[in-house]
C-alpha positions in Angstrom: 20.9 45.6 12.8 17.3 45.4 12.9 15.3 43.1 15.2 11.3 42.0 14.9 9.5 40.7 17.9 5.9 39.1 17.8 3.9 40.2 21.4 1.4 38.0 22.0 -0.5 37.0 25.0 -0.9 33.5 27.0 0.7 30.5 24.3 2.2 31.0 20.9 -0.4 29.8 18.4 0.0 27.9 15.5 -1.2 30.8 13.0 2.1 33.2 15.1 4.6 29.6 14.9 3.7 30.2 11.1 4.8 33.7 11.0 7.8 33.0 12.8 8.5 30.4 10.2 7.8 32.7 6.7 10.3 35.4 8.4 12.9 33.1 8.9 12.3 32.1 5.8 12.5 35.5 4.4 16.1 35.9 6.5 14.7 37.3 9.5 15.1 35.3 13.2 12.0 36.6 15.1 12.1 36.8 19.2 8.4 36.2 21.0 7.7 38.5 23.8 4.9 37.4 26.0 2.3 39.7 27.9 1.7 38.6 31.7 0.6 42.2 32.9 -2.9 43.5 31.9 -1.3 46.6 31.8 2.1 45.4 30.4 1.5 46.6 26.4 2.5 50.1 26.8 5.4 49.4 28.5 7.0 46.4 25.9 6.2 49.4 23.2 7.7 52.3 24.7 11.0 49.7 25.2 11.0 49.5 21.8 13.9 51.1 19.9 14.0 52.5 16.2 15.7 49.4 15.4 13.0 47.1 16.5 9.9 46.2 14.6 7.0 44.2 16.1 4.1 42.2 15.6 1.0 42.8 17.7 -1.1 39.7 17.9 -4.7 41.4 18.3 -6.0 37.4 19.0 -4.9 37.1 21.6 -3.9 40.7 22.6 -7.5 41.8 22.9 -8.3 39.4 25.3 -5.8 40.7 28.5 -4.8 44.5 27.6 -7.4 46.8 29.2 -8.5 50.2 26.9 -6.7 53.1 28.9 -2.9 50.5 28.7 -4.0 50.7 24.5 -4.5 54.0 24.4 -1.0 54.2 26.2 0.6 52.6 23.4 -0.7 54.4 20.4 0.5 57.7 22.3 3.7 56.4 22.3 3.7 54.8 18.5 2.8 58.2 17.4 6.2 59.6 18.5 8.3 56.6 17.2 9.8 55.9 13.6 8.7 52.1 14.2 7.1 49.8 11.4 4.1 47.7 13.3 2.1 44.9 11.8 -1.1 44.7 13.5 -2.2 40.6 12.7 -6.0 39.8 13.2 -6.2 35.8 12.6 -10.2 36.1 14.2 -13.3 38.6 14.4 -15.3 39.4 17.0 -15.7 42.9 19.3 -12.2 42.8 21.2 -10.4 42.0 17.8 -11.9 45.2 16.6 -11.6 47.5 19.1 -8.1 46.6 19.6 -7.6 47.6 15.9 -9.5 50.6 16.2 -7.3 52.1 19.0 -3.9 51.7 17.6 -4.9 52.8 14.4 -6.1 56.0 16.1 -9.3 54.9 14.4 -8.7 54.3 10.9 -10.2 50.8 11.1 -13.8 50.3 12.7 -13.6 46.5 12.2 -13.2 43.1 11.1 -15.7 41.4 9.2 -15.8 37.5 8.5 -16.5 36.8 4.5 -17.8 33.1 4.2 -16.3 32.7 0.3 -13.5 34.5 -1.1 -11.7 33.7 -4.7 -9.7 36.8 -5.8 -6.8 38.5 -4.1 -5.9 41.6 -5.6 -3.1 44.8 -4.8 -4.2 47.8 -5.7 -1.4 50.4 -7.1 -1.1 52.7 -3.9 1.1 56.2 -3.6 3.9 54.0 -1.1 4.1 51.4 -3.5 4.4 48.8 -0.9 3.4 45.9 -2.9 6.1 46.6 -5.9 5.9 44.7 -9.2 2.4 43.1 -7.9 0.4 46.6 -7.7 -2.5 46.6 -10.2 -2.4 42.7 -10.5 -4.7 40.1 -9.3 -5.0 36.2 -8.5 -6.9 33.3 -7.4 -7.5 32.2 -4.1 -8.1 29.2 -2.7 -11.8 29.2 -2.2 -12.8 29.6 1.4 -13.8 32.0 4.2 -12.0 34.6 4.7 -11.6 38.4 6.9 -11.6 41.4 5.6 -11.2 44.7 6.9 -13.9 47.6 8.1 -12.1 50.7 7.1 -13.1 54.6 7.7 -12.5 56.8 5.2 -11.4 59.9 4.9 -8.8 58.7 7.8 -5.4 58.2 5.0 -5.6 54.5 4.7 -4.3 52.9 1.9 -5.4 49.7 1.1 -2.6 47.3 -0.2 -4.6 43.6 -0.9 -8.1 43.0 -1.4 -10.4 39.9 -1.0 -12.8 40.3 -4.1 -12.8 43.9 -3.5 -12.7 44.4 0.2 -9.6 45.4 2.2 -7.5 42.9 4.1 -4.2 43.9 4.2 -3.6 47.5 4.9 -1.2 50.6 5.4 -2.0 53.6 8.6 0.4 56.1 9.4 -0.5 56.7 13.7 2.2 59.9 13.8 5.9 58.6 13.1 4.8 54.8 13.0 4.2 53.0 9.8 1.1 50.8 11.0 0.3 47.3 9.0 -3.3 45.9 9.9 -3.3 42.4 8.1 -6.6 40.1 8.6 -5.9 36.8 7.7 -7.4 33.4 8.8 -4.4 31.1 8.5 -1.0 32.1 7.9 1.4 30.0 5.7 3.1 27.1 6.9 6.3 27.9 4.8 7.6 24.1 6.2 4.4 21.9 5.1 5.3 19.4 2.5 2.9 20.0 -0.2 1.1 18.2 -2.6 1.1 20.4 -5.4 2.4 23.8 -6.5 -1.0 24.5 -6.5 -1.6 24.7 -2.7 1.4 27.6 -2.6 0.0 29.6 -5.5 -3.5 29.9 -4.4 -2.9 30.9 -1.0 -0.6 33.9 -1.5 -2.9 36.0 0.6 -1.7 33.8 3.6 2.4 35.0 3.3 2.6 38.3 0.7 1.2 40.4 3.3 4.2 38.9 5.6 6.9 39.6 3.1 6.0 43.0 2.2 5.5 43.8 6.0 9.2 42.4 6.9 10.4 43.7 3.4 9.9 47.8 4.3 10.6 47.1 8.1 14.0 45.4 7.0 15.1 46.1 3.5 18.6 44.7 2.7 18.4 42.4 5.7 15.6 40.3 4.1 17.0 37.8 1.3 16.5 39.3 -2.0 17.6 39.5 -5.2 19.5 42.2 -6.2 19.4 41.7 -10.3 16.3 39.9 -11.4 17.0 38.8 -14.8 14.7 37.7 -17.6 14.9 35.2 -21.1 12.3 33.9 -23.4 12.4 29.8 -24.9 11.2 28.5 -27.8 10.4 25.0 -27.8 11.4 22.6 -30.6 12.0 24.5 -34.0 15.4 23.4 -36.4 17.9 25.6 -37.4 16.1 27.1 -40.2 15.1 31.0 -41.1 11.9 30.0 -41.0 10.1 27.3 -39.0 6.2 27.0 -38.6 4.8 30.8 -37.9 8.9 31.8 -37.0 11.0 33.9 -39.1 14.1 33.9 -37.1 15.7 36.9 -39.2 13.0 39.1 -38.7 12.6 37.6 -34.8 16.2 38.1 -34.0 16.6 41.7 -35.8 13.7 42.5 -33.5 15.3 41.2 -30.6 18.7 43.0 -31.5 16.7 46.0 -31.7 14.6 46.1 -28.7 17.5 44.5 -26.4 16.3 41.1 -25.4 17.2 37.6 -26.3 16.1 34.4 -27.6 16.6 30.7 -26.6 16.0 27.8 -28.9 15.6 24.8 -26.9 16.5 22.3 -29.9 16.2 19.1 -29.8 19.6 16.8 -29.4 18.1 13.8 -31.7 18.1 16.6 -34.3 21.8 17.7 -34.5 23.2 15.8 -37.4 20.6 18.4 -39.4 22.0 21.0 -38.6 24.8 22.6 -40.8 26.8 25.3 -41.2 25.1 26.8 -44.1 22.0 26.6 -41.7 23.4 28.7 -38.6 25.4 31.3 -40.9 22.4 33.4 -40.0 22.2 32.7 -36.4 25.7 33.2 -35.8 25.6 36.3 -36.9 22.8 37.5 -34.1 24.7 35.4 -31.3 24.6 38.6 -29.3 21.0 37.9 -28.9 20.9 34.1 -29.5 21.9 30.6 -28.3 20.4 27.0 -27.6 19.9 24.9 -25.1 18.7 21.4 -24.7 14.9 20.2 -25.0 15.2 16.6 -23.9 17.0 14.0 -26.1 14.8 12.1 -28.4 11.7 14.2 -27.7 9.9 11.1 -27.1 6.4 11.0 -25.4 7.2 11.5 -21.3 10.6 11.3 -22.4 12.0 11.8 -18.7 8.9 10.8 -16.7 10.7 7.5 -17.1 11.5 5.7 -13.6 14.5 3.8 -15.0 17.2 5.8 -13.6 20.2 4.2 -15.7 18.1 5.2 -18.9 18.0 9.0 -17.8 21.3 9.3 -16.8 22.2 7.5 -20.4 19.8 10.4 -21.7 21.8 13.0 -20.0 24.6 12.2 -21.5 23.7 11.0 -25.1 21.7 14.8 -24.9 25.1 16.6 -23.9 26.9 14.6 -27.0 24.8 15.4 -29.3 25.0 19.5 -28.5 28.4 19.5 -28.6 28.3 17.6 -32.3 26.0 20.2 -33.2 28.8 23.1 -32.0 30.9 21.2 -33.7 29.3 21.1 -37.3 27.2 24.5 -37.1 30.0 26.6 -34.6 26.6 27.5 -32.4 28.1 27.3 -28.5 24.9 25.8 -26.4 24.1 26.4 -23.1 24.1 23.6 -20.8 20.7 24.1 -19.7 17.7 20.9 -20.1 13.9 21.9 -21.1 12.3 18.7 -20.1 9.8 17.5 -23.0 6.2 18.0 -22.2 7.3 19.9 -19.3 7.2 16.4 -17.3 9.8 14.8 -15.1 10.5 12.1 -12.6 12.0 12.4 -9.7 14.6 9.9 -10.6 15.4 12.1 -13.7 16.2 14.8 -10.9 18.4 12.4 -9.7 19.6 11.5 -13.0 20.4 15.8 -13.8 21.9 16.3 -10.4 24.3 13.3 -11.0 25.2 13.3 -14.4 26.4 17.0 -13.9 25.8 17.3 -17.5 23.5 20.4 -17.2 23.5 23.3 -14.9 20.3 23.9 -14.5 16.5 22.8 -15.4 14.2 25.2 -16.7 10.3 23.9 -16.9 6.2 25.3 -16.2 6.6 22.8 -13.1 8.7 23.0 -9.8 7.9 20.1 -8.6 8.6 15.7 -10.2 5.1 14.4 -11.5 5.8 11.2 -9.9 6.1 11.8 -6.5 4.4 9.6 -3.6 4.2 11.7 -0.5 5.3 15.6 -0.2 8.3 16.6 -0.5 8.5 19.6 -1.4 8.1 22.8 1.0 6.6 26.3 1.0 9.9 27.8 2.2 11.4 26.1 -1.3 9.0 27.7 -3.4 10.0 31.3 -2.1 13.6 30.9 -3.8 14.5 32.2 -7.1 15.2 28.4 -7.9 13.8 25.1 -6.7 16.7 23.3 -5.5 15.6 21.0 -2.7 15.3 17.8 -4.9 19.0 16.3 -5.2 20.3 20.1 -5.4 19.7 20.1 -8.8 18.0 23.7 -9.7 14.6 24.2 -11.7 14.3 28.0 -13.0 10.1 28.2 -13.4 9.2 29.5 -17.0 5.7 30.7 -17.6 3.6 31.2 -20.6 2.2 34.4 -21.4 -1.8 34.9 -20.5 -1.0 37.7 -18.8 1.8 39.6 -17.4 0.2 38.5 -13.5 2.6 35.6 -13.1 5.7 37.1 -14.3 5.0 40.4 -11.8 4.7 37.5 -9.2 7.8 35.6 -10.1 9.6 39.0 -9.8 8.2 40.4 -6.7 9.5 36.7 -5.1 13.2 37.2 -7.0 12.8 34.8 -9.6 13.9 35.2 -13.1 11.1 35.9 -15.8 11.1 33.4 -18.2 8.9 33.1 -20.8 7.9 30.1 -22.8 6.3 30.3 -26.2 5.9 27.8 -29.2 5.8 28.8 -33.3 1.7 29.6 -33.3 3.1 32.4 -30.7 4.8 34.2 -34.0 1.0 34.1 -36.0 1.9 37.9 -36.5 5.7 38.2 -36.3 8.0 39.4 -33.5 4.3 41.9 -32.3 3.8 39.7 -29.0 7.4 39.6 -27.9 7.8 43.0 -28.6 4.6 44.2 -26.7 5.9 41.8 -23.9 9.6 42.8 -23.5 8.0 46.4 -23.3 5.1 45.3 -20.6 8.2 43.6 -18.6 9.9 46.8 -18.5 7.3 49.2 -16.9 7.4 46.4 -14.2 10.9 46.3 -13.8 13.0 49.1 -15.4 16.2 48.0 -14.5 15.6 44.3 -15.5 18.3 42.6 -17.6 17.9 40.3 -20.8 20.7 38.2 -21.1 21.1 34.8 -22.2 19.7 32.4 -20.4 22.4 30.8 -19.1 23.9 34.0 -18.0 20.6 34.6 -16.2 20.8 32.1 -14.0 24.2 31.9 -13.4 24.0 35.1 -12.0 20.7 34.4 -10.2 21.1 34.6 -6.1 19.6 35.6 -2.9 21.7 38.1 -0.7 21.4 39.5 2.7 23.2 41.6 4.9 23.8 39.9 8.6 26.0 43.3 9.9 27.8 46.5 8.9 29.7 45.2 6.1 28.6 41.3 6.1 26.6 39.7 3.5 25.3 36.2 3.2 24.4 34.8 -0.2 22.4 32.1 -1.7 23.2 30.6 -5.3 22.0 27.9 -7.2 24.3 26.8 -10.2 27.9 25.1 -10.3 28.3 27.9 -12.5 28.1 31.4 -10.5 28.9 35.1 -11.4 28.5 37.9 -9.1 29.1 41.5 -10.3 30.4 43.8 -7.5 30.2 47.3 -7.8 30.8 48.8 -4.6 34.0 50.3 -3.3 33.5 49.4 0.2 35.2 46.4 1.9 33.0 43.4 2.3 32.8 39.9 3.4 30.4 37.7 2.0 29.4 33.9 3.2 28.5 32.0 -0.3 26.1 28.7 0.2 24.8 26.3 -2.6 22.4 23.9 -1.7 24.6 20.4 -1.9 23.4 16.8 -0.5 25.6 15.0 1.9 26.2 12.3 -0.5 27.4 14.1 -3.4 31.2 14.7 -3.7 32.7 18.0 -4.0 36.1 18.0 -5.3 37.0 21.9 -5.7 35.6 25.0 -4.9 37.5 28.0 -6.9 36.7 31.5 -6.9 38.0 33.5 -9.6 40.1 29.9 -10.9 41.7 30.0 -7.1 41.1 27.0 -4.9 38.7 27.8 -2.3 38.1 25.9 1.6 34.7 25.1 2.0 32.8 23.6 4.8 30.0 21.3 4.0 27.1 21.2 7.3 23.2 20.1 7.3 23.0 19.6 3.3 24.6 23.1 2.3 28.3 23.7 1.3 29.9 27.4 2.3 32.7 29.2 1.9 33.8 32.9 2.7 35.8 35.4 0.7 36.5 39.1 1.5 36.7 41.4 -1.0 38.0 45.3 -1.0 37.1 47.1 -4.7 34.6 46.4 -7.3 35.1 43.2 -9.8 33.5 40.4 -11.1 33.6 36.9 -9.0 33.9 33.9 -10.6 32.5 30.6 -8.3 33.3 27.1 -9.8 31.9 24.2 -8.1 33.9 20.8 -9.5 31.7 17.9 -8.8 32.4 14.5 -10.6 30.0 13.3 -12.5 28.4 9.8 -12.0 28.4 8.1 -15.0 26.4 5.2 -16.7 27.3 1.6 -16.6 26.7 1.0 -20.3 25.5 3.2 -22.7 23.2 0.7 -25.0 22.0 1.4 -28.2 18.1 1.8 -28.6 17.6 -0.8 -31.8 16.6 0.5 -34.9 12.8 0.4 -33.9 13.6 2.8 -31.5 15.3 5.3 -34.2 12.8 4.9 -36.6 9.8 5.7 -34.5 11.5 9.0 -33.2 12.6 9.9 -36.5 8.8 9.1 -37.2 7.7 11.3 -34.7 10.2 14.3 -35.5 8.5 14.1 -39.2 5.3 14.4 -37.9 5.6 16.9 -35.4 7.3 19.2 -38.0 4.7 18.6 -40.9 2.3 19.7 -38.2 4.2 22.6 -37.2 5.5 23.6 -41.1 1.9 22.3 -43.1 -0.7 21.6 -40.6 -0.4 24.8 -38.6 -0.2 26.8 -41.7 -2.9 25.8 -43.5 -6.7 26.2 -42.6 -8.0 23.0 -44.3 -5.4 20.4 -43.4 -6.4 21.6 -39.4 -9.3 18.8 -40.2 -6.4 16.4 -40.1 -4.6 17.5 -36.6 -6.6 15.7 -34.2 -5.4 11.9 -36.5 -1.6 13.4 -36.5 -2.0 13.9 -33.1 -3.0 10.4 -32.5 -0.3 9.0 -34.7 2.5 11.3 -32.9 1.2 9.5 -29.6 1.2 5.8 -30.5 4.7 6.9 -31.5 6.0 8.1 -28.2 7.8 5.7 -25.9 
C-alpha cells in the first residue's frame, strides 16, 4: 500500500499540521520526515520508493537545502514514477528558486496577490480536477499567492485565482510534480460558524484532495456510485398543481430516465384519494413521496421544545402512512424540513424518534446553534452526520450546475430542489438539467431518493483485499459486483447514548463493536450479491401526544388555503401578482 510523507525542515507548522489533518481526513495517515542535513534532501528522495508519495514544504525547505543538494533531487525525480506536491505557503526569493529547480524550471516564481475572489479549474488534457473542470466559485476575499509560470515548458494549470495559476501540474521526467501556492491550508477540525466559511475557502483543501486523490486512488475514501434525485416542495396529489403538469412531468421523466420526489405535506393526507394517485401510481417507476414537515407551519421545526418535535415526528410518520393507506402511494421515510430551517433539538428529535432515515435540506448545519459545532472534516462526507448521528443529504437549487459538480467531485449525492414557478415551461428545465448532469457524470444513477441514499457510502481499501466503508442510514444497500474475495469493515456514525439493539446483514444477526461514537462490524464476502445492512434502534417516544386545539387546525388549514391559492391563482395570473406581497403577509401572521 501506498504511503505519503511531508519533508519539512526545523518544526512542523501550523499550515503542514493542517495538511496532515485534510489527508487523514481524506483516509490517508501521513508520516513527517524532518531535514537536519543541509545536504540531506537528495538523499530522503532517492530513499523514496514507487509506493511513496511526498510533500516538499518549499517554506521551510528553502531556507536549509543548498542549490547543488536541489539539483540532486530533481535528477533523481526525473527517473522515478513518484507523484510530488511541491506546497508554497509564502513568497519571497528562496521560495521561488526552490520551485524553479524541481520543476526543472517550469515555474519562475511566486507572486503575493493582495485581493483575490474567484477560484476557478480550468478543463486540462489529465483531467485532474474531474467533475469541477470548467467551473468556478467564490472565494473568501483576501490575499492570496499565485503562481509565476513559463510557458512553453508543458505546464498545465489546474486552479486559478481570478485568472492566475495557483495550483499546478509539471511532469520533471517520470515524476508527476504538484506546485500548490496557498496562504493557509484548511483546518479540516475547526468548529465553524457557518457553512459559509467551508465553501468559500475551497482553494485552501481541493488542491489537497486532488493531489492525494491521483497519488492514492482507491486508498482515499470515495464514493464509488454517486447518485442523484430532484424534490418538489409542497404540491397535492393533483395532475396539475400551480405551473406542474405531473403527467406530462413524469412521462418526461420516464422518458429521459430520472425521477421525481414530491415532498407532500403530512397535514394534507386526508386529501388525498385514490381517484387522485391512479395517475401517479401508474409512473411509480419514476415517482414517490416523502415528508415536508407536518403542519407546514411557519419555522415549523426551528422550535426549541423538544417534546413538540419529537410529537411532530411522529404525528408526520402517521399521517404518511394514512395517506399509503387511502391512495396505495408507498412514501419514503425521508423529512424536508419546512423553510429549509431546523433546530438542533429537532436533530435530536429526528435522531431519536427513528421515524425517518434521513434529512434532506439547502443547510448542513441547525439555525440555532450557540457555539461551533460543526467541523470541516464533517463537511467532506457525502452526508452530515455529526449532530446526534442523524444524516442531512444537502439539496441545492439550480443557478447553475457549479454546486452540483462540487457536491459530486466531494461524493455527495446531487439533489436538486425546485418549486412549481420551476415548471413556467414544462418538464424544459429538468430535462436540460438531467442532461447537463450527465456530461458531468456519465455513469451517474437516478433512483429514488430514498434508494439514493441508502446506498450512499464512502469506501476505502486499507490492503490487498480489505476495504473499510462509511455509511450513513439505518437503512443500507451495497451492490457488489466483483468476484474476488473481500473483507469489508462497515461503520455508521452512532452516539454513545443511543441503544443499538441488532445489527443484521442480509436479515442475519450481526456482532458489532461500538468505540469513540462509531459502531462496526466486519463481514467477508467471496462472489458478487447485494448486502442488505439493518440497524434496529428503538425509538424514543413521546410522553403524551396532545392535541393542538382547534385554533391550531384552523390556522394551518388557513395557511394551506392560502399558500395554494397563491401557488394555483396568484402565481398564474399576472394581475392578482399586485396582491402577493398582502397574501404573503397574511400566510405569516398565520405561522406558529
Amino acid at each position: 500500500m501506498r504511503r505519503l510523507k511531508i519533508v519539512y525542515s526545523s518544526t512542523i507548522s501550523e499550515r503542514l499540521a493542517h495538511l496532515g489533518s485534510l489527508a487523514k481526513a481524506i483516509g490517508i495517515t501521513a508520516e513527517y520526515v524532518s531535514v537536519v542535513h543541509p545536504s540531506s534532501l537528495a538523499r530522503i528522495v532517492e530513499e523514496m520508493d514507487r509506493d511513496t508519495h511526498i510533500v516538499l514544504d518549499a517554506a521551510s525547505l528553502s531556507d536549509v537545502c543548498k542549490e547543488d543538494d536541489l539539483y540532486r533531487s530533481v535528477a533523481i525525480l526525473r527517473t522515478r514514477r513518484l507523484t510530488v506536491l511541491l506546497l508554497t505557503t509564502t513568497a519571497g526569493k528562496g521560495a521561488s528558486q526552490f520551485l524553479e529547480i524541481l520543476t526543472d524550471g517550469a515555474l519562475q516564481g511566486i507572486d503575493p496577490v493582495r485581493e483575490s475572489t474567484n477560484v476557478s479549474f480550468p478543463d486540462t488534457i489529465c483531467k485532474a480536477t474531474g467533475e469541477l473542470a470548467s467551473y468556478s466559485y467564490p472565494r473568501r476575499p483576501g490575499g492570496a499567492l499565485v503562481l509565476a509560470v513559463r510557458i512553453g515548458m508543458g505546464v498545465e494549470t489546474l486552479m486559478t485565482l481570478d485568472g492566475a495559476p495557483a495550483f499546478v501540474r509539471v511532469l520533471v521526467g517520470g515524476a508527476t510534480v504538484f506546485v500548490w501556492s496557498t496562504v493557509r491550508i484548511f483546518d479540516v477540525d475547526r468548529p465553524l460558524t457557518a457553512e459559509r466559511e467551508f465553501e468559500e475557502a475551497l482553494d485552501e483543501y481541493i488542491p489537497a484532495i486532488i493531489f492525494l486523490r491521483l497519488a492514492f486512488g482507491r486508498q482515499c475514501w470515495h464514493n464509488p456510485s454517486n447518485g442523484a434525485g430532484m424534490v418538489i416542495d409542497d404540491p397535492l396529489l393533483r395532475n396539475n398543481y400551480g405551473f406542474i403538469s405531473f403527467r406530462q412531468l413524469l412521462e418526461s421523466s420516464r422518458q429521459h430516465g430520472y425521477h421525481v420526489t414530491l415532498a407532500f405535506i403530512p397535514w394534507n393526507y386526508w386529501r388525498g384519494h385514490a381517484s387522485d394517485a391512479k395517475m401517479f401510481l401508474n409512473y411509480s417507476d419514476c415517482f414517490s413521496v416523502c415528508a415536508h414537515g407536518c403542519d407546514h407551519t411557519n419555522r415549523e421545526f426551528r422550535s426549541t421544545d423538544y417534546e413538540s418535535l419529537l410529537n411532530k415526528n411522529f404525528i408526520a410518520h402517521q399521517r404518511m402512512e394514512r395517506l399509503r393507506q387511502r391512495t396505495g402511494l408507498a412514501n419514503e421515510p425521508l423529512m424536508v424540513c419546512p423553510q429549509e430551517q431546523y433546530s438542533l433539538e429537532a436533530m435530536r428529535a429526528f435522531a431519536d424518534s427513528r421515524q425517518f432515515i434521513g434529512l434532506v435540506c439547502t443547510a448542513c448545519m441547525p439555525r440555532n446553534l450557540t457555539y461551533p459545532q460543526l467541523r470541516g472534516a464533517d463537511l467532506l462526507l457525502p452526508a452530515q452526520d455529526s449532530f446526534f448521528g442523524f444524516p442531512v443529504f444537502k439539496r441545492h437549487y439550480w443557478r447553475d450546475m457549479s454546486v452540483f459538480a462540487m457536491a459530486l467531485f466531494l461524493g455527495k449525492p446531487a439533489i436538486l430542489v425546485e418549486h412549481h414557478e420551476f415548471f413556467r415551461k414544462g418538464p424544459a428545465g429538468v430535462d436540460t438539467f438531467v442532461s447537463a448532469l450527465s456530461k458531468l457524470r456519465p455513469d451517474i444513477k437516478w433512483t429514488s431518493l430514498v434508494e439514493t441514499v441508502t446506498r450512499t457510502h464512502l469506501r476505502r481499501q486499507v490492503s490487498e483485499g480489505k476495504y473499510e466503508l462509511r455509511f450513513f442510514t439505518d437503512r443500507f444497500k451495497l451492490e457488489r459486483e466483483s468476484v474476488a474475495p473481500a473483507e469489508y469493515r462497515f461503520i455508521r456514525r452512532i452516539p454513545a447514548d443511543t441503544q443499538v439493539s441488532h445489527v443484521t446483514v442480509n436479515g442475519w444477526d450481526t456482532p458489532f463493536i461500538r468505540e469513540d461514537g462509531l459502531l462496526s462490524f466486519e463481514i467477508r464476502t467471496n462472489q458478487p450479491q447485494t448486502i442488505h445492512v439493518e440497524l434496529e434502534v428503538p425509538p424514543v417516544r413521546p410522553t403524551a401526544m396532545p392535541s393542538p386545539g382547534i385554533k391550531y387546525e384552523v390556522l394551518v388549514a388557513l395557511r394551506r388555503g392560502l399558500s395554494e391559492f397563491r401557488d394555483n391563482v396568484i402565481a398564474r395570473n399576472r394581475f392578482a401578482l399586485r396582491a402577493s406581497r398582502l397574501l404573503a403577509r397574511a400566510l405569516k401572521q398565520t405561522g406558529s
